[in-house]
N, C-alpha and C positions, 0 to 999 in steps of 0.2 A: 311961688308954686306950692301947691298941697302937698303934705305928706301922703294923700290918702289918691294922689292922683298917680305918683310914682310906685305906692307899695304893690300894686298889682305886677308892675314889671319886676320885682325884687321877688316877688312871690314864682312865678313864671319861668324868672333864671332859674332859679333855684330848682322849684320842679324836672325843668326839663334836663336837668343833672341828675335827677334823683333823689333829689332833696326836699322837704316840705315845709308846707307855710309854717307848722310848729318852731322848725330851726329856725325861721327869718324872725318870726315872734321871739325867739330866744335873744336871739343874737339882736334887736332893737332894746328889747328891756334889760341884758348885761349892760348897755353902752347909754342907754338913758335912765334907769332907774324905775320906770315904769311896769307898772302892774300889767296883767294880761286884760285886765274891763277900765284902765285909766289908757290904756294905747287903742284898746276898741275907741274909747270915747273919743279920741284925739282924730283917729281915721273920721270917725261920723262926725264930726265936727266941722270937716275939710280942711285943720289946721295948717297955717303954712309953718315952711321947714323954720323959719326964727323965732316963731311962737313956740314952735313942740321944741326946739330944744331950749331955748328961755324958759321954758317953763317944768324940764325937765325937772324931774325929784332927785336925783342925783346923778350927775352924770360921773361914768365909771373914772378912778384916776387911772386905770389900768389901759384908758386908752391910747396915752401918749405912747404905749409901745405899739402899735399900728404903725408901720413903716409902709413903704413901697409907694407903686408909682399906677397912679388910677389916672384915663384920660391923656397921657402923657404927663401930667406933672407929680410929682414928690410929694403926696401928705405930709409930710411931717414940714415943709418949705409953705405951706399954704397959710397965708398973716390972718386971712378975713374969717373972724371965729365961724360963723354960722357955714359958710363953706367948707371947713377944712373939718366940723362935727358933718356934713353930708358927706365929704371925700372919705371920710372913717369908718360911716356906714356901706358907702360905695364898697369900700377896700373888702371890709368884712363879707357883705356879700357876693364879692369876686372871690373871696376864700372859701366859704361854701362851698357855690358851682362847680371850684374849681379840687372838691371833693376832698379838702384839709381836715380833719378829724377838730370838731368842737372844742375839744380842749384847748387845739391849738388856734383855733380861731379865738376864743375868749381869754385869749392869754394868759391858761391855766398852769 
């Protein structure tokens, strides 16, 4: 599946919390290392989710502090790399929505 097929429902949560595509843009390039015109390009591209993070610029080490439970299961218990960097972004933007102040979503 695409990145760019999903980001509209990350965008949508978010809104309809009160929150904006800017924070979702934030919170994607803390966690992959991506520019705001290198994640444009990756959406126009239709990248799927193993290429955008494979190809990620640096992906944050600050993400292993991402706990909690997205879907019913555990991120931090998730073995399959390229799933458990979507369960990370899942997670983050459930903390958004779920109206957590930035700093604390970016694990500032």
């Amino acid at each position: 599946m695409s990145v760019a097929k999903v980001y509209p429902y990350y965008v949508t949560k978010a809104e309809k919390k009160g929150r904006t595509k800017a924070e979702v843009d934030e919170i994607i390039r803390w966690l992959t290392g991506y520019s705001q015109e290198e994640l444009e390009e990756q959406l126009n591209k239709q990248t799927d989710f193993e290429t955008f993070f494979a190809e990620a610029p640096r992906l944050n080490p600050s993400r292993a502090l991402i706990k909690g439970v997205v879907c019913g299961v555990r991120v931090e218990e998730i073995k399959e790399p390229t799933m458990r960097e979507i369960r990370y972004l899942d997670k983050l933007i459930d903390e958004l929505a779920k109206g957590k102040a930035m700093d604390k979503i970016l694990r500032k």
